[in-house]
C-alpha positions in Angstrom: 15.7 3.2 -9.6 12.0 3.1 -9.2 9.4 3.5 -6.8 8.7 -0.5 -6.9 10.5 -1.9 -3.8 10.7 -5.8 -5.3 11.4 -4.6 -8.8 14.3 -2.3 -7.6 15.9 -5.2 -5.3 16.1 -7.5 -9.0 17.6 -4.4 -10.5 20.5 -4.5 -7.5 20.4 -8.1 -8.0 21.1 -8.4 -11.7 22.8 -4.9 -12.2 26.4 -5.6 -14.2 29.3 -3.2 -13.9 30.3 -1.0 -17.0 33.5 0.5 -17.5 33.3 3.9 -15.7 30.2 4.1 -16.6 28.2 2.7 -13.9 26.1 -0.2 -14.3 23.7 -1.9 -16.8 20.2 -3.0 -15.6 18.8 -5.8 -17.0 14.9 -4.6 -16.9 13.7 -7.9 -18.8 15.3 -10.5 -16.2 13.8 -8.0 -13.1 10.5 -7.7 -14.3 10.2 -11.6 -15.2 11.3 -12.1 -11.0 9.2 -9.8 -10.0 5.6 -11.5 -11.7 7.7 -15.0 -10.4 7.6 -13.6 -6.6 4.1 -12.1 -6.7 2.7 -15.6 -8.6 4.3 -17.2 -5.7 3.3 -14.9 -3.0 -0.3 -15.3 -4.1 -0.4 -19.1 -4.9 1.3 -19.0 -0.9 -1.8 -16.5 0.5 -4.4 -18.9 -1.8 -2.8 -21.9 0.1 -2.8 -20.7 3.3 -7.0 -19.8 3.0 -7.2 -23.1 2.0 -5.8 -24.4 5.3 -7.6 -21.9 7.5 -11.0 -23.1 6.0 -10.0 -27.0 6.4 -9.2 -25.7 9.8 -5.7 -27.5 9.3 -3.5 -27.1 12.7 -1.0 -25.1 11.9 0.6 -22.3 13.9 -0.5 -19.2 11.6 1.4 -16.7 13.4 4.8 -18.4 12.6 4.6 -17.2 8.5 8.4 -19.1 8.6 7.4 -22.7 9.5 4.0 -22.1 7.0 6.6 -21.6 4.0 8.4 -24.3 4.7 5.6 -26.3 5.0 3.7 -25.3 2.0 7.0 -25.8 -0.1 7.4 -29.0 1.3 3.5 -29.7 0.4 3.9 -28.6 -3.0 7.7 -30.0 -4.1 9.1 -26.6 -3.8 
């Protein structure tokens, strides 16, 4: 595996079985979910700014209830 803790969990995630051989990795489809998490995680952080500066209400410490509301902000 590799030192990338995201990249290896998409390896796990999309490994396939071999015959006695042990498993296949499918580096393509991990790599592509791994830029698809960190766009989101930034576009999250970038909203999240945003709100602090509007001074928006929201409880910041409760990271859960931001989520959901941001993907319910943007149609997520």
């Amino acid at each position: 595996m590799t030192q990338n803790k995201l990249l290896n969990e998409y390896l796990d995630i999309t490994k396939k079985p071999l015959d006695d051989k042990g498993f296949l990795y499918d580096m393509d489809i991990a790599y592509k979910c791994v830029v698809i998490a960190d766009d989101y995680a930034i576009e999250f952080a970038d909203w999240i700014r945003g709100c602090k500066l509007k001074e928006r209400s929201y409880d910041f410490d409760n990271i859960e209830e931001l989520l959901k509301t941001y993907k319910e902000e943007k149609r997520l």
